[in-house]
Phi, psi and omega in degrees: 000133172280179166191126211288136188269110255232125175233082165024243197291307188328317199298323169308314138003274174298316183299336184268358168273351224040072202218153180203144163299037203280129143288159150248023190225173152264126191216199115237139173197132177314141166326136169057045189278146175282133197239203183229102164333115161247296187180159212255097195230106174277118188241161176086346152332147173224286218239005185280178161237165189286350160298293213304309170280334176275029160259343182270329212277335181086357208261114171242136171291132201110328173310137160301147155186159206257134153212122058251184203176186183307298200298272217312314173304333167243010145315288184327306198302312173328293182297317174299309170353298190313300196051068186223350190191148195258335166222144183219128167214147195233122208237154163271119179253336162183175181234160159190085208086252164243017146304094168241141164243135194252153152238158192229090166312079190261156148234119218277142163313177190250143204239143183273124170253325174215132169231137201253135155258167195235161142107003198226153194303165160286325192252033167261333205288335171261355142313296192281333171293312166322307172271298161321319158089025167230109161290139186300132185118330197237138195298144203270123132278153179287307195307330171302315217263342197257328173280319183294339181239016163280335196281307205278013143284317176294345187250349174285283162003298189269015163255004169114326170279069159327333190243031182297118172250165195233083204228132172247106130298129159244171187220150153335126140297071195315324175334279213280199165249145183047034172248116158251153169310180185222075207268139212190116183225128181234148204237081187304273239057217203274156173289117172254117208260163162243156211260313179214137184246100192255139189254114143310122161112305177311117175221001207229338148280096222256134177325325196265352155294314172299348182279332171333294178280005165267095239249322182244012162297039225243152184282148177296152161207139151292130196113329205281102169224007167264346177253105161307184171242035186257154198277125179242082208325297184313311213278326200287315181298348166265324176321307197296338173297326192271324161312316204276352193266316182281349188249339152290001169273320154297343189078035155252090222294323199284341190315137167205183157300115158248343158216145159200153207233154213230126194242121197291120167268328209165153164322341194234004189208159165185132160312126182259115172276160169200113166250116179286127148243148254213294158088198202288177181234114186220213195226141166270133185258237184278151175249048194298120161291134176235106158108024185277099178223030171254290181267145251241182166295332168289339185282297246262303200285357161269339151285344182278339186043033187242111167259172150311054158175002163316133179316121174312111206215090180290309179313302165315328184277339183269321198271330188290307161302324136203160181231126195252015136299344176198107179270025152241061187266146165285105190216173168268359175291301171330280200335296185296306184280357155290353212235337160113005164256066169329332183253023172279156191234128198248134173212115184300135176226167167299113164220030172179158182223060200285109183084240187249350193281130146271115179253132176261130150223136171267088179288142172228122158280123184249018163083209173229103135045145141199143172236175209267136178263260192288113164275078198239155158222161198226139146106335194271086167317335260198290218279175173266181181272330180285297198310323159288330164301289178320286206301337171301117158294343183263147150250139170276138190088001162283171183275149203281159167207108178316325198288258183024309170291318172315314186303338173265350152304336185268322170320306194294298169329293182304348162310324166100341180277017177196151205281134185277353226259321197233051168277123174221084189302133192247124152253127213211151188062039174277103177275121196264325173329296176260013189041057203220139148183170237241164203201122180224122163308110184256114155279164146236089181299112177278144158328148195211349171224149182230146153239134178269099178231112182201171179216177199168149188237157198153143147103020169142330215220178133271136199254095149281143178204120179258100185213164201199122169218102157292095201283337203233058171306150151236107184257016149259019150235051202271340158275352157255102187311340147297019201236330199264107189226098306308358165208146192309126188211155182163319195264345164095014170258186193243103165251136187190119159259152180200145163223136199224162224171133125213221187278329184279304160254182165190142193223137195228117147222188185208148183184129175249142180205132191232104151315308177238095119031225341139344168089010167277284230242125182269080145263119198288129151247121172254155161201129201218131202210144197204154192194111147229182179185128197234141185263120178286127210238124158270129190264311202275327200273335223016067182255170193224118182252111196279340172319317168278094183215163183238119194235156183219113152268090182245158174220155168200143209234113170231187190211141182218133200220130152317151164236168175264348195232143315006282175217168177260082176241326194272115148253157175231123162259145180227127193203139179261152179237174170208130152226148172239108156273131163248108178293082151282081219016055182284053181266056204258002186098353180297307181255167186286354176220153156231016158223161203150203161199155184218081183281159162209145183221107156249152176245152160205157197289205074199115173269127228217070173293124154229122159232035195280190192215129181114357154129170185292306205290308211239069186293138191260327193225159192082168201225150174194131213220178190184128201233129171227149178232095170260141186205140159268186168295158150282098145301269163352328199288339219210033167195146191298336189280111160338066168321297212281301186275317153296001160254321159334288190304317176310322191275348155311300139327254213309332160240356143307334173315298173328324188260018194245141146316136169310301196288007184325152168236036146272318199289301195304353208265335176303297183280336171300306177337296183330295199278356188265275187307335153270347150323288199293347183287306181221043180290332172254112159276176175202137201169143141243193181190132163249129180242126156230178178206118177224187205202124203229135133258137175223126195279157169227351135243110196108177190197146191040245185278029141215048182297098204279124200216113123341107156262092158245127195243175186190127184217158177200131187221159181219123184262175180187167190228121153338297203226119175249034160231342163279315167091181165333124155290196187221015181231170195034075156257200208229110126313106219243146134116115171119206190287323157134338211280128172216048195310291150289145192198147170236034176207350196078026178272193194249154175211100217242102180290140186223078214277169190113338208219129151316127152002105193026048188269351176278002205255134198273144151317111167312109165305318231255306169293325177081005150284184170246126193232352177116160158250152187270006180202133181217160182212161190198127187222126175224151144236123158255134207245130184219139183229141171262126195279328198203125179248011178284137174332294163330304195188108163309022233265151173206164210255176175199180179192143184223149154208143167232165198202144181165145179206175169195153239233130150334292186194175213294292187337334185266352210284146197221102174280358169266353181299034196236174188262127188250154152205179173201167178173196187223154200210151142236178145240143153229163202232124159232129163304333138328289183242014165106212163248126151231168193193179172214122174242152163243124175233153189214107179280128197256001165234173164263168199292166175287001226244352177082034164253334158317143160218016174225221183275109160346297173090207188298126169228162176224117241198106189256133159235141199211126173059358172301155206282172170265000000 
């Protein structure tokens, strides 16, 4: 018979662990006698191996040790530590002198083999296995089963199913050993909305401002589908925060809450009670700065923007002193970390209440001086470290200034290499002594290259399209084969190729960008290189005459340089073009000749501001606009040739053809005339053409990834002629009307979206030809509404809604900027870094179209968007 052995402090201990102590013999020996470990037996193991544990336990054989004593108590704590065994016990086995030997008796938890939930979608369950950490392997506790249905209750709650219940069982598994299932059955039931929110108390404030100011708190209404009415604790307790807030805007400084209580109507509503005390009304007295010695007391009282006698507005007075809602606010904290003091500290205090009066001192510790010590970026796998420095506004050894960091967050964003959503300066190693500390940049490298691969039928065929754009290129390492993962990158450049094909056309281009020019200076190089060519297509034979064709061969070379003036913000561009139209008997009526050669050599201008915010896909602030000028030589200018009579003759030509039968067998003999003269007509082409473009975001709700966003935009363009005895050229018009897209394009036009409206259907009628050949003046006014569903790395996507307005114009004298054509309609985008932008509009045009054949309203258009800018 055993019998338990009483081990001094330990023994209360063991009883309360259950853990016990057994001879297996009759013996007697005083409390805590020192013995010699003779050895050691782990019993009750299933899936341990018996080295392992008693390697944990710390316990060797041949060691002194006392028992009963420390160790062996904190062998147990150890061992409980684990939450690897539901019992431990410790058996004395024998004695044998100053020997003794244990055995240490475990019973190992039950290991989770499969878990099932019940009550939930199929593709929610590995989401919720997910948040919960319950895995096949891991040992089953009261506390796993008891934090798992506290988490999926709490997480139903704050969606709103307030009566969510939650029940977990487990059972044996006959398969494995010491393994049991896992059963998980959740009862969301209903969304419980509120029915009514009644206000106590109130007399200087009307109930409906206050519901007002309850920003996700909100009552069913009918109508209601941007806000819910559904009850969220976390949401409600800051509302009852934002009451004390509304009424401190007001000059009720003392107002608060005094109760408030949620009264259950039914399973699916429930009533908000709320009693205010309302108290005095009160004023701003004196406003004294105490410790101010950068800025003077007059600098301070014009960023506080507070007089004397101003309505008492604690929220204003919190935000003017620092506002932690914008972390580029005009405030007085900005002021100062702008200025290069990080550790000061402003604090308005109270310091008297005469009446109704309130007197302020706004104290300030303003520090020490402080500079940037240490520069790091963190997290960019992908990208080099230079190519992130240059952008970067902070340097070591400058005075810290915050906005600098913003600025350089907006930098980073605008690259396109790293998620804008998770830039995050970190600051460390901050000395208030010495005034110094270090500031490293936490990246997330985002995709940066896309491929275009699709196919598609149309224009006579099947359309192939091959395309490949590296935003983050190293082309000096284009030779070395360690480099390519799966192609050399690193350096911030840009390479993208396309190739588009079908029976009718083809199209080739190549295009290179080097951002900082020589690695100094942020000067941009583009090169750019193009080869295209259309094949004359019979619509009734759909035969392909290769004979006939029309090639447009261009190449352009530019320089684009940041500048400081205005701000730096602004660039000037420069950039040379060269294209060869060649005309091979190309008489389909598009252009005004069809053999020939027709060249242009242009320059263009252009200034350029982008100063939005909140990243490239989803700009939240800011504005970003572009004013361009393309122009040739004045040829004509600087040549002998009669301009005037040879187009007199032509148009001359063109309408004796007109009064001639198609089958005249003058006309072909006519039209060569024709096409001879106007070869020589525009054999130089000469133009200039004006572009502006500008682009405005304004949040109007919300913050960060779920930023309610304002888009307004306004374009406008002008083709224009030197010599109105030479005319118009029939290339770079203007195409008004459809999805925006102008992937192909044969003439070098602008193709200017207009959803609502078929596909360049806004494009005005030639008096003369009687086509729509482009137009020379166009104008475009959109407000776009944008909400973001998802801002991840992965895929960007956000919903929208437009209204538009827009037209284009024979020539300036018909141009009306009120004169357009409206739609309006809903869109969505996703963003993938892979493939780009794809996205869809439904537009609904509400005039009719250029094209004469409308006499009422357009109506419904549907609008596949692919690569389009954001």
């Amino acid at each position: 018979m055993k019998r338990f052995i009483p081990l001094g402090p330990l023994f209360i201990l063991l009883l309360f662990l259950t853990t016990t102590f057994t001879l297996a013999q009759d013996f007697s020996y005083e409390d805590g006698k020192k013995y010699i470990l003779g050895g050691l037996e782990v019993t009750g193991l299933q899936s341990y191996n018996e080295q392992t544990v008693k390697t944990y336990t710390g316990l060797r054989v041949g060691q002194p040790i006392t028992v009963p004593g420390d160790q062996i108590s904190e062998v147990i704590n150890k061992l409980w530590g684990l939450e690897l065994f539901s019992d431990i016990k410790f058996f004395i086995t024998d004695i044998q002198g100053e020997n003794i030997f244990l055995e240490l008796n475990i019973l190992e938890r039950p290991t989770l083999s499969n878990v099932t939930i019940y009550g939930v979608k199929e593709r929610k369950v590995d989401e919720l296995l997910k948040d919960t950490d319950l895995k096949k392997g891991k040992k089953i506790t009261q506390s796993l089963i008891a934090n798992s249905k506290n988490y999926l209750q709490n997480k139903y709650k704050k969606q709103g199913y307030l009566n969510a219940q939650v029940n977990i069982v487990t059972a044996k598994d006959t398969v494995g050993d010491n393994t049991q299932n896992m059963v998980i059955n959740i009862k969301k039931g209903d969304k419980v909305k509120i029915r009514d929110i009644v206000f106590e108390g109130n007399e200087k404030i009307k109930a409906k401002k206050l519901r007002k100011a309850m920003k996700k708190t909100k009552e069913k209404r009918f109508g209601r589908f941007w806000k819910k009415s559904k009850f969220i604790r976390d949401d409600y307790e800051n509302d009852l925060n934002l009451l004390v807030d509304k009424y401190a805007e007001n000059g009720y400084r003392d107002a608060r809450v005094l109760s408030d209580s949620i009264i259950k109507v039914d399973d699916n509503n429930i009533d908000i009670k709320i009693k205010v005390e309302e108290g005095n009304k009160y004023y701003f007295g004196d406003i004294d700065f105490v410790g101010n010695t950068v800025y003077t007391d007059r600098e301070l009282a014009a960023i506080l923007g507070i007089k004397k006698g101003d309505t008492y507005n604690g929220v204003l007075l919190r935000e003017r002193v620092a506002d932690d809602s914008d972390p580029d606010a005009f405030d007085l904290t900005n002021a100062y970390q702008n200025n290069g003091y990080l550790f000061s500290n402003i604090n308005p205090v109270e310091v008297s209440a005469e009446n109704d009066t309130i007197n302020f001192e706004i104290r300030i510790i303003e520090g020490k001086e402080t500079f940037l010590n240490h520069i790091t970026v963190s997290g960019n796998d992908k990208t080099n470290d230079h190519v992130i420095f240059r952008e970067l506004r902070t340097r070591p050894g400058q005075k810290y200034n915050k906005s600098d960091i913003i600025r350089s967050i907006r930098e980073l964003g605008q690259l396109g290499f790293f998620d804008a959503e998770n830039i995050k300066p970190e600051v460390g190693n901050a000395n208030p002594n010495e005034g110094t500390v270090d500031i490293n940049y936490s990246l997330v490298e985002a995709g940066s290259s896309q491929i275009e691969l699709q196919g598609g039928y149309g224009g006579g065929g099947f359309i192939g399209t091959l395309g490949l754009s590296f935003s983050n290129f190293s082309i000096q390492n284009l030779f070395k084969g360690e480099a390519y993962k799966p192609v050399p990158m690193g350096d911030g450049q840009t390479f993208a190729l396309r190739l588009q094909a079908s029976r009718t056309f083809r199209v080739y281009s190549l295009n290179f960008s080097e951002p900082w020019l020589g690695g100094v200076k942020p000067v941009r190089f583009n090169l750019s290189i193009s080869r295209t060519q259309q094949f004359s297509y019979d619509f009734r034979t759909r035969n392909i005459d290769k004979s006939r064709q029309f090639a447009i061969t261009g190449v352009s070379a530019g320089l684009a340089k940041r500048v400081q003036w205005p701000d730096d913000f602004f660039t000037v561009s420069h950039s040379l073009g060269y294209q060869l139209y060649d005309f091979k008997n190309y008489n389909i009526g598009l252009f005004s000749f069809g053999n020939g050669k027709s060249n242009s050599f242009t320059y263009t201008f252009g200034i350029s501001r982008n100063a939005t915010g909140g990243g490239r896909i989803y700009p939240r602030s800011g504005s970003n606009f572009s004013v361009t000028a393309k122009l040739t030589p004045p040829y004509s200018l600087f040549s002998n040739k009669d301009f005037r009579a040879i187009r007199d003759e032509s148009s001359s030509l063109l309408e004796e053809i007109r009064d001639l039968e198609q089958n005249d067998p003058r006309v072909p003999i006519l039209n060569s005339q024709r096409e001879k003269l106007e070869e020589e007509r525009f054999k130089w082409l000469e133009y200039y053409k004006i572009n502006f473009k500008g682009d405005w975001y304004t949040t109007l709700a919300g913050r960060d990834d779920k930023s309610l966003v304002l888009r307004t935009n306004a374009e406008f363009g002008f083709l224009g002629a030197y010599n109105h005895d030479v005319g118009d050229v029939p290339f770079e018009r203007f195409f008004v009307g459809g999805d925006g897209l102008g992937n192909f394009t044969l003439d070098g036009r602008d193709v200017i979206q207009l959803r609502g409206y078929e596909n360049q259907s806004l494009t005005p009628i030639d008096p003369l030809t009687g086509r729509q050949e482009g137009g020379l003046v166009y104008n475009k006014f959109s407000l776009e509404l944008r909400y973001p569903l998802t801002l991840k790395p992965s895929a960007s996507i956000y919903m929208l809604t437009f209204l538009e307005a827009g037209n284009a114009f024979n020539n300036f004298q018909q141009f009306n900027p009120f004169e357009v054509k409206r739609s309006a309609g809903v869109g969505l985008r996703i963003f993938m870094p892979a493939f780009g932008l794809l996205g869809i509009d439904f537009g609904y045009g509400f005039d009719s179209d250029n094209t004469g054949q409308e006499t009422g309203a357009h109506g419904w258009e549907t609008h596949f968007i692919i690569g389009q800018q954001f």
